[in-house]
TORVEX-348912 format. One record per atom (N, C-alpha, C): atom name; x, y, z; residue in one letter. Coordinates in steps of 0.05 Angstrom, whole numbers, padded with zeros to 5 digits, always signed. Last residue first. Layout:
+------+--------+--------+--------+-----+
! atom !     c1 !     c2 !     c3 ! res !
+------+--------+--------+--------+-----+
!   CA !      X !      Y !      Z !   A !
...
+------+--------+--------+--------+-----+
REM end
This chain:
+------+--------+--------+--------+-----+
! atom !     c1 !     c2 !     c3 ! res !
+------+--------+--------+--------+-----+
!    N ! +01383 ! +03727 ! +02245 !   X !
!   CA ! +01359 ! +03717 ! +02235 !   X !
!    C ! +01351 ! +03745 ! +02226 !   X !
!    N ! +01459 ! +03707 ! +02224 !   X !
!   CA ! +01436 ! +03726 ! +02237 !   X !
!    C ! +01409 ! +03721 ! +02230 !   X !
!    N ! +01482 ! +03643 ! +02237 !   X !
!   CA ! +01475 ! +03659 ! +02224 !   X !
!    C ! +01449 ! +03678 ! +02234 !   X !
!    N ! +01532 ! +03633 ! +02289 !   X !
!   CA ! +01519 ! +03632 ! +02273 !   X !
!    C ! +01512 ! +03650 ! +02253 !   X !
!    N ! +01601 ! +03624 ! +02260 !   X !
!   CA ! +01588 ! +03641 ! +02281 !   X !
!    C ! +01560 ! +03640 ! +02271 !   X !
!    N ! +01642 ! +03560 ! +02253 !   X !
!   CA ! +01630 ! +03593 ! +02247 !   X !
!    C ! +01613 ! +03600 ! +02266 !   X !
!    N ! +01699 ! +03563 ! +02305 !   X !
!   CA ! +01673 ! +03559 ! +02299 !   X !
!    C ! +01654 ! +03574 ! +02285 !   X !
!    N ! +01768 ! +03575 ! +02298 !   X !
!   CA ! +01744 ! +03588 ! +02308 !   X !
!    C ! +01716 ! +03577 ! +02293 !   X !
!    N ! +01811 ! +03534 ! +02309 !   X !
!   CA ! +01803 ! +03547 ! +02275 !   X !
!    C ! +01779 ! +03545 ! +02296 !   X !
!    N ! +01869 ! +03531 ! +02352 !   X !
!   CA ! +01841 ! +03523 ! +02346 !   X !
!    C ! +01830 ! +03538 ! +02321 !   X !
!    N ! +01936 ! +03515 ! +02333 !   X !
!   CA ! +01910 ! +03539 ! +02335 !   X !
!    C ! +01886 ! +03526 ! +02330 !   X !
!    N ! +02003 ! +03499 ! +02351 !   X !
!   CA ! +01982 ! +03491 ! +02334 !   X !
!    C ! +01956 ! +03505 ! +02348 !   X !
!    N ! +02069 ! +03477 ! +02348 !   X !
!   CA ! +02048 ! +03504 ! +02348 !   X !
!    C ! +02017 ! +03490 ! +02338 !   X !
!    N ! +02095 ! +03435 ! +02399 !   X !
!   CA ! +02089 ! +03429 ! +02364 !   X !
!    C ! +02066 ! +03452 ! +02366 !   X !
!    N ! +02108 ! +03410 ! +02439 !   X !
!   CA ! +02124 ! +03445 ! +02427 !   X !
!    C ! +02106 ! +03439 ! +02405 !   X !
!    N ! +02083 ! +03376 ! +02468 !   X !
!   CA ! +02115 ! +03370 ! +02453 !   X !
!    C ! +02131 ! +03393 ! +02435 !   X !
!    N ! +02044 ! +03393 ! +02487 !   X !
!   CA ! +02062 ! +03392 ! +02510 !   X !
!    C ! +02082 ! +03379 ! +02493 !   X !
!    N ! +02014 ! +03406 ! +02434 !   X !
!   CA ! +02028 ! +03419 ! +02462 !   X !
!    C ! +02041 ! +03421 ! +02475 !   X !
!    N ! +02005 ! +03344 ! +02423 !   X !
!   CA ! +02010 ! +03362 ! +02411 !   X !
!    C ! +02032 ! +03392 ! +02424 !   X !
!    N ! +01967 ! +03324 ! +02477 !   X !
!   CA ! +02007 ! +03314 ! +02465 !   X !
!    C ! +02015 ! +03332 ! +02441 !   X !
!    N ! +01928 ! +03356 ! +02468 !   X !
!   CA ! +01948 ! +03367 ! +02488 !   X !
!    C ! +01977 ! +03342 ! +02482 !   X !
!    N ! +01907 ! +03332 ! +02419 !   X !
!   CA ! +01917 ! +03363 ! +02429 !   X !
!    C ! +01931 ! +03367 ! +02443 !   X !
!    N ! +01903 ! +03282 ! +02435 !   X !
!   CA ! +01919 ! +03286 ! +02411 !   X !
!    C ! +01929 ! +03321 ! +02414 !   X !
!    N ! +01859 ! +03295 ! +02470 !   X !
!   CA ! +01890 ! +03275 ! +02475 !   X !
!    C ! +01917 ! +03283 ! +02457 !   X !
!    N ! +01818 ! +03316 ! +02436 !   X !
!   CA ! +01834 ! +03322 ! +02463 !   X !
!    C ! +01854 ! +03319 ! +02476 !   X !
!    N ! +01833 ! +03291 ! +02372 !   X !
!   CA ! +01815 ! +03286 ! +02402 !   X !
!    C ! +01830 ! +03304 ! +02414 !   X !
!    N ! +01834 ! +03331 ! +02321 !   X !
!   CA ! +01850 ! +03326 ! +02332 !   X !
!    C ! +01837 ! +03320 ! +02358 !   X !
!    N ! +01825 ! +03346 ! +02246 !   X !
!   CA ! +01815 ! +03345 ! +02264 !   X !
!    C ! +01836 ! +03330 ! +02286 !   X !
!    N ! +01856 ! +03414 ! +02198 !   X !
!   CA ! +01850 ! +03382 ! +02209 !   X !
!    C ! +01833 ! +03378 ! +02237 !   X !
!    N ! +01909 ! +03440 ! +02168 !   X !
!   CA ! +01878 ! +03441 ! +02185 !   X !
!    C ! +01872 ! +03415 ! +02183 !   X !
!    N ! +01972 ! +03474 ! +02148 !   X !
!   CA ! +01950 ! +03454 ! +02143 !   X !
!    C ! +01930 ! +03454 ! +02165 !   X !
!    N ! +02021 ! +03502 ! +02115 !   X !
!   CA ! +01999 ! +03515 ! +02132 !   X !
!    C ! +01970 ! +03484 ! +02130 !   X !
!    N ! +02086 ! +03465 ! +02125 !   X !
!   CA ! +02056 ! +03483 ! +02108 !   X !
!    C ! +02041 ! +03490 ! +02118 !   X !
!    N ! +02143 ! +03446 ! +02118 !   X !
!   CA ! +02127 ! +03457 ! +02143 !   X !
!    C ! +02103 ! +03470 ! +02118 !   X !
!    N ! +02164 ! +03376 ! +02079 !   X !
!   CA ! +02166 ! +03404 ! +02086 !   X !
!    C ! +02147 ! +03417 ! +02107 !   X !
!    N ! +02173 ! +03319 ! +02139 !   X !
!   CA ! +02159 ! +03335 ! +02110 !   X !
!    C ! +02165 ! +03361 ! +02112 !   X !
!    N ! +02206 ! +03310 ! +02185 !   X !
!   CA ! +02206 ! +03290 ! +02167 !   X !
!    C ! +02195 ! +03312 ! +02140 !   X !
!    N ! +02214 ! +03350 ! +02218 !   X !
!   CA ! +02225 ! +03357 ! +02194 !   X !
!    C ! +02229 ! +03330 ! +02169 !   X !
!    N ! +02179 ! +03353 ! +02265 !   X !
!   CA ! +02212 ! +03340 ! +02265 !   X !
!    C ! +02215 ! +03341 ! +02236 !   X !
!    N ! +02136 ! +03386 ! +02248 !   X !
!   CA ! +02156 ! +03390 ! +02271 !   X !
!    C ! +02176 ! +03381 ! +02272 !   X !
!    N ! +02119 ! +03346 ! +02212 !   X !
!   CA ! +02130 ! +03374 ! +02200 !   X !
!    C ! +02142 ! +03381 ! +02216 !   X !
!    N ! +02101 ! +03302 ! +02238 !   X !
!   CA ! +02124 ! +03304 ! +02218 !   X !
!    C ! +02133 ! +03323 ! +02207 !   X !
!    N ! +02059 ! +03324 ! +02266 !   X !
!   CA ! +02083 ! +03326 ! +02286 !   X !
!    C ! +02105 ! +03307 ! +02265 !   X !
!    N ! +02023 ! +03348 ! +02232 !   X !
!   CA ! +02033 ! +03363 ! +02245 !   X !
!    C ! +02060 ! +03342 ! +02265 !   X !
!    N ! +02013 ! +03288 ! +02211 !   X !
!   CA ! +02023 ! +03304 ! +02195 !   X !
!    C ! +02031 ! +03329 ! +02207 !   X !
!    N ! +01985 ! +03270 ! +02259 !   X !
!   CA ! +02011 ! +03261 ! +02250 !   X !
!    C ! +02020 ! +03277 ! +02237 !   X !
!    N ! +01933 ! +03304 ! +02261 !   X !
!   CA ! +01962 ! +03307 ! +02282 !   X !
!    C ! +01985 ! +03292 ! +02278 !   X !
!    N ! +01914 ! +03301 ! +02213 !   X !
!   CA ! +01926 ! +03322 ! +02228 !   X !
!    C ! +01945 ! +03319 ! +02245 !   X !
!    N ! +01885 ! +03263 ! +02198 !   X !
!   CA ! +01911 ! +03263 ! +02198 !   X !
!    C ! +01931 ! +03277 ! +02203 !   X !
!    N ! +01841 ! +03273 ! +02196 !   X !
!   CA ! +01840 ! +03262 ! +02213 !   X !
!    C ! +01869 ! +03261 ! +02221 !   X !
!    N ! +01843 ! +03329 ! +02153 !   X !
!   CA ! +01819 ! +03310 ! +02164 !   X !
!    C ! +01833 ! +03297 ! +02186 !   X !
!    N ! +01884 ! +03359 ! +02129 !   X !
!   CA ! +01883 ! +03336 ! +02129 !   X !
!    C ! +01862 ! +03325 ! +02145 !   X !
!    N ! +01875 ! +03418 ! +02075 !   X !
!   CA ! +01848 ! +03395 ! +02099 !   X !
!    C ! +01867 ! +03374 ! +02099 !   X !
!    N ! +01921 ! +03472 ! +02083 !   X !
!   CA ! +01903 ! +03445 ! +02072 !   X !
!    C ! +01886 ! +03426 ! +02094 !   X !
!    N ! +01906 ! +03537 ! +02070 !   X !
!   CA ! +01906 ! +03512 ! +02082 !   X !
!    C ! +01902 ! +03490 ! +02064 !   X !
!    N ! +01878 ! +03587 ! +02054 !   X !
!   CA ! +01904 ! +03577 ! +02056 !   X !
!    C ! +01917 ! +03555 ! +02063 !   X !
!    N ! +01821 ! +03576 ! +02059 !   X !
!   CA ! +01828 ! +03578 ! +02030 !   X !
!    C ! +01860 ! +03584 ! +02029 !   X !
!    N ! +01810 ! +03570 ! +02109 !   X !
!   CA ! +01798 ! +03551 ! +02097 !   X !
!    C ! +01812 ! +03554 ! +02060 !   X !
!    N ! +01833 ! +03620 ! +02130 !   X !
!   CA ! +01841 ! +03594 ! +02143 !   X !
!    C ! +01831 ! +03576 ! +02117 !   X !
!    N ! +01804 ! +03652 ! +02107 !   X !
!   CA ! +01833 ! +03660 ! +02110 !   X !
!    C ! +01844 ! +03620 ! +02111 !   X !
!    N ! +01749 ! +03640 ! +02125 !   X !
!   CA ! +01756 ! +03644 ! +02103 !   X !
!    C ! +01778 ! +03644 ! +02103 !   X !
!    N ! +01760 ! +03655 ! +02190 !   X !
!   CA ! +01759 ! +03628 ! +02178 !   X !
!    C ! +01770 ! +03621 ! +02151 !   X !
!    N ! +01768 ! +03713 ! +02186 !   X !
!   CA ! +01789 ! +03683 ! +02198 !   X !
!    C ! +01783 ! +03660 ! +02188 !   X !
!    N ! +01713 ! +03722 ! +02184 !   X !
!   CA ! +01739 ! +03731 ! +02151 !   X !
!    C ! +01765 ! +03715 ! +02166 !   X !
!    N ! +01680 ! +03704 ! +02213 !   X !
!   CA ! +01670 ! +03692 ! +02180 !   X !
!    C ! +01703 ! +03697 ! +02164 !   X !
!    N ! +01701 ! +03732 ! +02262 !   X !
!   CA ! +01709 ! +03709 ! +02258 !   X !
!    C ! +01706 ! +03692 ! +02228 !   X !
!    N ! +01688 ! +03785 ! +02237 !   X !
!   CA ! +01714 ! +03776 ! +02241 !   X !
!    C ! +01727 ! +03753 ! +02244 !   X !
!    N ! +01631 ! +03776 ! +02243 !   X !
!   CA ! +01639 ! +03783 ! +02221 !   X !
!    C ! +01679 ! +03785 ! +02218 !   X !
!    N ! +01625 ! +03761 ! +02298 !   X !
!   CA ! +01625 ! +03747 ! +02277 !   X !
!    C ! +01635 ! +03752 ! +02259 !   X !
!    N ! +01641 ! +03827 ! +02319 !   X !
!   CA ! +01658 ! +03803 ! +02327 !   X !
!    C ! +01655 ! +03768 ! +02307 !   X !
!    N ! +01615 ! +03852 ! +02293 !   X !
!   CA ! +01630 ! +03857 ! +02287 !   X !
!    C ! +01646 ! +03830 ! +02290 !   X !
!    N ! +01566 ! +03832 ! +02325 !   X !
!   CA ! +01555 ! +03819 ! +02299 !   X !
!    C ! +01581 ! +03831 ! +02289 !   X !
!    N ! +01582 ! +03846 ! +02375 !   X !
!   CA ! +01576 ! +03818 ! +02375 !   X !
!    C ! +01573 ! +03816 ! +02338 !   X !
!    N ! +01633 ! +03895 ! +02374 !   X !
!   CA ! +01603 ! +03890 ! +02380 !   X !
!    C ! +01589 ! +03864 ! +02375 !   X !
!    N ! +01690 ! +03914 ! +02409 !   X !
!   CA ! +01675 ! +03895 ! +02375 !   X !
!    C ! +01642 ! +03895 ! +02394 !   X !
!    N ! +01710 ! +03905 ! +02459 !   X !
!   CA ! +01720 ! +03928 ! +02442 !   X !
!    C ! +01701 ! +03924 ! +02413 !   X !
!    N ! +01691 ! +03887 ! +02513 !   X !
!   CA ! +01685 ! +03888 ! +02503 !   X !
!    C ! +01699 ! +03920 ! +02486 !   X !
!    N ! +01724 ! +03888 ! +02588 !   X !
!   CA ! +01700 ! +03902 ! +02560 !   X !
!    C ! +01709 ! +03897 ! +02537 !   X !
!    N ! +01723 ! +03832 ! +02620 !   X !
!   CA ! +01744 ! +03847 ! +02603 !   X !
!    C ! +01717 ! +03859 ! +02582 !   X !
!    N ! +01698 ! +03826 ! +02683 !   X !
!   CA ! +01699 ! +03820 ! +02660 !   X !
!    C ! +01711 ! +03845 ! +02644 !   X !
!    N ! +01696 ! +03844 ! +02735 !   X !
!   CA ! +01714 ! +03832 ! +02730 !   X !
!    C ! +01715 ! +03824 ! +02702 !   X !
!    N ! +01640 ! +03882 ! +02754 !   X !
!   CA ! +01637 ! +03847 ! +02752 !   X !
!    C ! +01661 ! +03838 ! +02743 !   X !
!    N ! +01663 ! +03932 ! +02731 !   X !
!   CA ! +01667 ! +03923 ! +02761 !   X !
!    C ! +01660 ! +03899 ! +02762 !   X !
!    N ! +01713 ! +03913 ! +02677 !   X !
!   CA ! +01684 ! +03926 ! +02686 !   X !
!    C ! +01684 ! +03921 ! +02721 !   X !
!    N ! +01780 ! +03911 ! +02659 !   X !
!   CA ! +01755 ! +03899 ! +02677 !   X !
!    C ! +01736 ! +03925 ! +02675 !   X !
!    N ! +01816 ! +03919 ! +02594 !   X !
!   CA ! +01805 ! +03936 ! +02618 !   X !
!    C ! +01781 ! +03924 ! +02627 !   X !
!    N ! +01871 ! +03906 ! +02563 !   X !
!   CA ! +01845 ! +03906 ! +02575 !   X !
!    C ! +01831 ! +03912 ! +02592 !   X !
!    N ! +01920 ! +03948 ! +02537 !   X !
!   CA ! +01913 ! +03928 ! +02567 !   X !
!    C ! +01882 ! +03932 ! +02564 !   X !
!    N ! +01930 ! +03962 ! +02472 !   X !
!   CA ! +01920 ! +03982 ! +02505 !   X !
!    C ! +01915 ! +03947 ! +02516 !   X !
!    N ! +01982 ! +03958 ! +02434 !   X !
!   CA ! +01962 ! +03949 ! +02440 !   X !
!    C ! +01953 ! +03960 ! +02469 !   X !
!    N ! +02024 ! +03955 ! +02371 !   X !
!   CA ! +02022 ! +03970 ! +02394 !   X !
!    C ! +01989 ! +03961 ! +02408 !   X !
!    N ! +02042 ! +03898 ! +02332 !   X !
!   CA ! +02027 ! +03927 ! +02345 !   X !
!    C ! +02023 ! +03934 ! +02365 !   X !
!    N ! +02078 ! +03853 ! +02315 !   X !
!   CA ! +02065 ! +03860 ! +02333 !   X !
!    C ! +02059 ! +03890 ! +02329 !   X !
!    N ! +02079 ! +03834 ! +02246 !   X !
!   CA ! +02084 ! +03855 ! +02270 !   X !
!    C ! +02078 ! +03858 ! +02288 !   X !
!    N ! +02084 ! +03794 ! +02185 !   X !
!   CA ! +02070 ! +03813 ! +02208 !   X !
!    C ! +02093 ! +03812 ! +02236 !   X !
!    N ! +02086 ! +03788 ! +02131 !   X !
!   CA ! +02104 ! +03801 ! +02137 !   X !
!    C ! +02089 ! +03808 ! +02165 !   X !
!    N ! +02048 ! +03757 ! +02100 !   X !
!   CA ! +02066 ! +03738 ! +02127 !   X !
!    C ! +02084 ! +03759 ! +02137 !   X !
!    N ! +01990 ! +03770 ! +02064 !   X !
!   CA ! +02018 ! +03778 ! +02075 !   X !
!    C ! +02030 ! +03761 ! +02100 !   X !
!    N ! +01939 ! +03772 ! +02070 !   X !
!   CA ! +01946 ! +03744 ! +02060 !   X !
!    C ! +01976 ! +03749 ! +02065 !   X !
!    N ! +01903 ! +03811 ! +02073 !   X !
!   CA ! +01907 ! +03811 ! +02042 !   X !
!    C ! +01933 ! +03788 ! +02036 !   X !
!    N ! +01869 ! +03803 ! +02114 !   X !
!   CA ! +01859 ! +03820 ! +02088 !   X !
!    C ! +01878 ! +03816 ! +02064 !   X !
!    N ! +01886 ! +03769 ! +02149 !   X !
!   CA ! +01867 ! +03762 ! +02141 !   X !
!    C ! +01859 ! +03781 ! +02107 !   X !
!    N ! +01966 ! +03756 ! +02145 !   X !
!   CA ! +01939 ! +03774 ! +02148 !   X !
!    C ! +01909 ! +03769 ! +02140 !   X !
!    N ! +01986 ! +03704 ! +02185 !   X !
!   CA ! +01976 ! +03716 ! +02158 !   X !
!    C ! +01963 ! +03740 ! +02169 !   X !
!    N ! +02036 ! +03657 ! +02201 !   X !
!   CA ! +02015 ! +03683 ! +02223 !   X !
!    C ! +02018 ! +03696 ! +02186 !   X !
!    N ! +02077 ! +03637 ! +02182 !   X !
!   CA ! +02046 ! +03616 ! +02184 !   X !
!    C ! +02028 ! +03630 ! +02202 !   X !
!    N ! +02132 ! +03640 ! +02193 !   X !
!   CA ! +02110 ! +03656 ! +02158 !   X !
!    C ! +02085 ! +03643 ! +02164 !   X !
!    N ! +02165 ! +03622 ! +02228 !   X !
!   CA ! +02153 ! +03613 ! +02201 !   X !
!    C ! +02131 ! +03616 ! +02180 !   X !
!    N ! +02157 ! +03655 ! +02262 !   X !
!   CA ! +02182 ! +03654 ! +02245 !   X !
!    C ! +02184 ! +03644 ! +02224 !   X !
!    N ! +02104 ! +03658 ! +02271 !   X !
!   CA ! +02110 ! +03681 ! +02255 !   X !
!    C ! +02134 ! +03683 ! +02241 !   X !
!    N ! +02113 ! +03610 ! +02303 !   X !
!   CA ! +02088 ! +03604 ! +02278 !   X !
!    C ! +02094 ! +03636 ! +02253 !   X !
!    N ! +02141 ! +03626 ! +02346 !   X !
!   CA ! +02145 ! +03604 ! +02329 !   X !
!    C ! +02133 ! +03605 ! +02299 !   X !
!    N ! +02114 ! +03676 ! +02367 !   X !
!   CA ! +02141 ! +03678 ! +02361 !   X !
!    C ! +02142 ! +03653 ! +02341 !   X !
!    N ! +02067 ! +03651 ! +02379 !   X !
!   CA ! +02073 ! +03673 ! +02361 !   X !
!    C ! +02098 ! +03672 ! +02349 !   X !
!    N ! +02093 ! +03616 ! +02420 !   X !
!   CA ! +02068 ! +03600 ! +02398 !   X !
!    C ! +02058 ! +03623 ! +02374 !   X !
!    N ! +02114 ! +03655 ! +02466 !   X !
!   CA ! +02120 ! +03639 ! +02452 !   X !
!    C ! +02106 ! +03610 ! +02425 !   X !
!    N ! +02069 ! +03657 ! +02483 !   X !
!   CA ! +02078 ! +03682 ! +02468 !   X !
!    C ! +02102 ! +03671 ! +02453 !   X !
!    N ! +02008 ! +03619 ! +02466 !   X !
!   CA ! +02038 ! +03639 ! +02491 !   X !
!    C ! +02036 ! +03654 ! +02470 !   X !
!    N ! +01967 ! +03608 ! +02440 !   X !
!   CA ! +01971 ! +03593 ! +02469 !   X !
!    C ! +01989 ! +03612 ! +02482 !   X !
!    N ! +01932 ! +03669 ! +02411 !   X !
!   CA ! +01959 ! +03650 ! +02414 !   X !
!    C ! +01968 ! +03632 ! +02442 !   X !
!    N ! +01898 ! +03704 ! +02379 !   X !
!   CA ! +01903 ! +03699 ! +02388 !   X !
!    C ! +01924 ! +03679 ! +02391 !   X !
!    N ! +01896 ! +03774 ! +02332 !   X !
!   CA ! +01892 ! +03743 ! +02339 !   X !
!    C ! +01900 ! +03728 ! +02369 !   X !
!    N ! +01875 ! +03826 ! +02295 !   X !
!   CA ! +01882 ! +03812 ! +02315 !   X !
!    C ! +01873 ! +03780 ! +02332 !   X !
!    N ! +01902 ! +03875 ! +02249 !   X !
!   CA ! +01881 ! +03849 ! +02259 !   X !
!    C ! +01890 ! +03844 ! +02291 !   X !
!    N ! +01911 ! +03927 ! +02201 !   X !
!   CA ! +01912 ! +03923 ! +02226 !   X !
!    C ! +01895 ! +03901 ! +02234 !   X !
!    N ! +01953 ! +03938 ! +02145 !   X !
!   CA ! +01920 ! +03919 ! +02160 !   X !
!    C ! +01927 ! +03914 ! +02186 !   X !
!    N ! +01995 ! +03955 ! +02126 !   X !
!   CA ! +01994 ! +03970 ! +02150 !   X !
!    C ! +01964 ! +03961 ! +02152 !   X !
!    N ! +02019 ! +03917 ! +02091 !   X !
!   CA ! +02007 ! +03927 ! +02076 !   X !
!    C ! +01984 ! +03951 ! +02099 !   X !
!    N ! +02053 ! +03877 ! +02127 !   X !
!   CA ! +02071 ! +03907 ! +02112 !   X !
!    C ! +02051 ! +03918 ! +02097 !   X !
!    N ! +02004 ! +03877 ! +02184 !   X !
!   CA ! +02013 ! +03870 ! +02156 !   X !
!    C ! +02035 ! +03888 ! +02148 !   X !
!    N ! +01999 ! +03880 ! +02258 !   X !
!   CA ! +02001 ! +03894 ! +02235 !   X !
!    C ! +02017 ! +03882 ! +02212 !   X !
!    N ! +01965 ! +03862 ! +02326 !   X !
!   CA ! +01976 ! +03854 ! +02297 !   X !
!    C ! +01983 ! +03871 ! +02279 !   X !
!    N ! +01955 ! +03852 ! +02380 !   X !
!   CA ! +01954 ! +03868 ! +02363 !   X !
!    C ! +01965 ! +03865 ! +02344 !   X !
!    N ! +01947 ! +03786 ! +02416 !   X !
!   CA ! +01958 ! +03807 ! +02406 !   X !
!    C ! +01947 ! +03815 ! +02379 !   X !
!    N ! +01924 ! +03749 ! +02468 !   X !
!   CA ! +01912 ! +03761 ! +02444 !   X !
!    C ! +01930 ! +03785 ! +02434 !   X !
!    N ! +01938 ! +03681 ! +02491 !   X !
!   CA ! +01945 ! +03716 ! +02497 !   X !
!    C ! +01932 ! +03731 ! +02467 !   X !
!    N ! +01924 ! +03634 ! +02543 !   X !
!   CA ! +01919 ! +03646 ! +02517 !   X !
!    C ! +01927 ! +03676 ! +02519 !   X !
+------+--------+--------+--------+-----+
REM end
């Protein structure tokens, strides 16, 4: 997994993640990397600092846990209201868009483990949709 810096032509700075770097490159050639704020396909890599270990080896922390939900609530939203639901049929309908049986769209869906990684391992881009986060008490 790789996490890049992001930037909109409307200069929203975000940031997402991606199996490679190649799974950016693919999904951005095709207009299917958004901005969360205002929905633009025009994006950019941005300039980005290297993560930095703590002495236990873990990567600090840039977001504060209730920032970090609150980024996952506005991904999702993004996700859930540009998309379409195919439910189960996800992964056929992702790997007819890859060979160009149907037009390419932004769609969501469910997919076993199996179905994921044959997904994958045949080039076909495809992103976990982040779990909501709970709710604060």
């Amino acid at each position: 997994m790789i996490r890049y810096a992001l930037k909109c032509s409307q200069s929203h700075s975000f940031e997402m993640w991606f199996a490679d770097s190649a799974t950016y490159d693919t999904l951005a050639d095709q207009k299917l990397v958004s901005c969360p704020d205002c929905g633009s396909t025009e994006v950019k890599k941005d300039i980005m600092a290297p993560g930095i270990s703590s002495a236990k080896g873990q990567e600090a922390q840039s977001l504060s846990p209730r920032a970090m939900a609150e980024a996952i609530r506005k991904v999702r939203a993004h996700v859930m209201s540009e998309t379409t639901d195919m439910g189960r049929k996800f992964p056929d309908e992702a790997r007819r868009m890859h060979e160009g049986d149907v037009e390419p769209r932004p769609i969501r869906g469910e997919a076993t483990p199996d179905e994921v990684k044959s997904l994958v391992e045949d080039g076909i881009p495809i992103l976990p949709v982040p779990p909501e986060p709970p709710k604060e008490n």
